[in-house]
C-alpha positions in Angstrom: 31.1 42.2 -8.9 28.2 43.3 -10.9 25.9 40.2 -9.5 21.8 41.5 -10.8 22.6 44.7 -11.8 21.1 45.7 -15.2 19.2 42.2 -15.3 15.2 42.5 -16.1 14.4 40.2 -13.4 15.3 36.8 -11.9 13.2 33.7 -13.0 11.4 31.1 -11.1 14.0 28.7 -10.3 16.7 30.9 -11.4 19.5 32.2 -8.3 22.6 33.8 -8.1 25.1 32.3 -5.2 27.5 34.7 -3.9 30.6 33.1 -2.2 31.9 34.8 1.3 28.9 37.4 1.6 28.1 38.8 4.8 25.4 41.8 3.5 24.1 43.0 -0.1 22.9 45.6 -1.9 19.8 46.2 -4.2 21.3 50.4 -5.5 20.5 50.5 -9.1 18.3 47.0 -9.3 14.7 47.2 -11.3 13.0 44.7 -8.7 12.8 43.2 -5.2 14.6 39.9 -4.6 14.6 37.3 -1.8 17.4 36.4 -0.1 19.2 33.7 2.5 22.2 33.9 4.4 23.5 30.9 4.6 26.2 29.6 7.5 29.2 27.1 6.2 27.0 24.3 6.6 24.4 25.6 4.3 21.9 26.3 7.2 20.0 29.4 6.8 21.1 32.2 9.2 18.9 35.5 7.9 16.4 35.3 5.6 15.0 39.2 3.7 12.0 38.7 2.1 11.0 40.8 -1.2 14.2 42.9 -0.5 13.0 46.2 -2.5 15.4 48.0 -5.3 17.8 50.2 -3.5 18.3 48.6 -0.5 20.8 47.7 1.5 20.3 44.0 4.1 21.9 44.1 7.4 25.3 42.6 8.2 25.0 39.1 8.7 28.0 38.0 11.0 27.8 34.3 10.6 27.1 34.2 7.1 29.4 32.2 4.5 27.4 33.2 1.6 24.6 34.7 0.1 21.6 33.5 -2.4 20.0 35.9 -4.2 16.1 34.6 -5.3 13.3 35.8 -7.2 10.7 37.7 -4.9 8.2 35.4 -3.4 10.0 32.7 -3.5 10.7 31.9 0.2 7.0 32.4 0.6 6.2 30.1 -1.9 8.8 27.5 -0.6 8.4 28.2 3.2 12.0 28.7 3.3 12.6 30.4 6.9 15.9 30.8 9.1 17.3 27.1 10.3 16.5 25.5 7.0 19.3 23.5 5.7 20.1 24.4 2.0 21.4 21.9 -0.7 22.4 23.3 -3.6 22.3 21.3 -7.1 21.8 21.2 -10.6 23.8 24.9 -10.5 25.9 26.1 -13.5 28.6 28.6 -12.9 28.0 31.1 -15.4 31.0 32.6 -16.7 32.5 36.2 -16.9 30.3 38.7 -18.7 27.1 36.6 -18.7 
């Protein structure tokens, strides 16, 4: 439930993958993330770029999850809605980390 809040920042490479989310929040975040919306089939449905601290994203209908990035990253990476994502190499991190 607590997902980035009170964490100094996100670090290249580093996500957070949040199972059936349809919108998000920044409230109480120190920094801007990126973030993807991502259908069942891992297909990008919204993509928010630098989402600013105290935010809120739009509903996303069709979305199955969300992925929370550093800023900049989809910039970086090109990432844009109908990109497929494949997701490896995760860990699940465990409660209270």
């Amino acid at each position: 439930m607590r997902g980035l809040l009170g964490r100094p920042a996100l670090q290249s490479g580093d996500g957070l993958l949040l199972p059936g989310t349809k919108a998000i929040h920044t409230i109480g975040m120190r920094f801007a993330i990126d973030v993807l919306f991502l259908n069942r089939e891992g297909r990008v449905v919204r993509a928010l770029r630098s989402l600013a601290p105290f935010r809120l994203s739009p509903i996303v209908r069709k979305a199955a999850c969300a992925l929370e990035l550093p800023a900049g990253t989809l910039e970086r990476t090109g990432t844009q809605e109908g990109d497929k994502i494949e997701l490896r190499n995760f860990n699940h991190a465990t409660r209270g980390e």
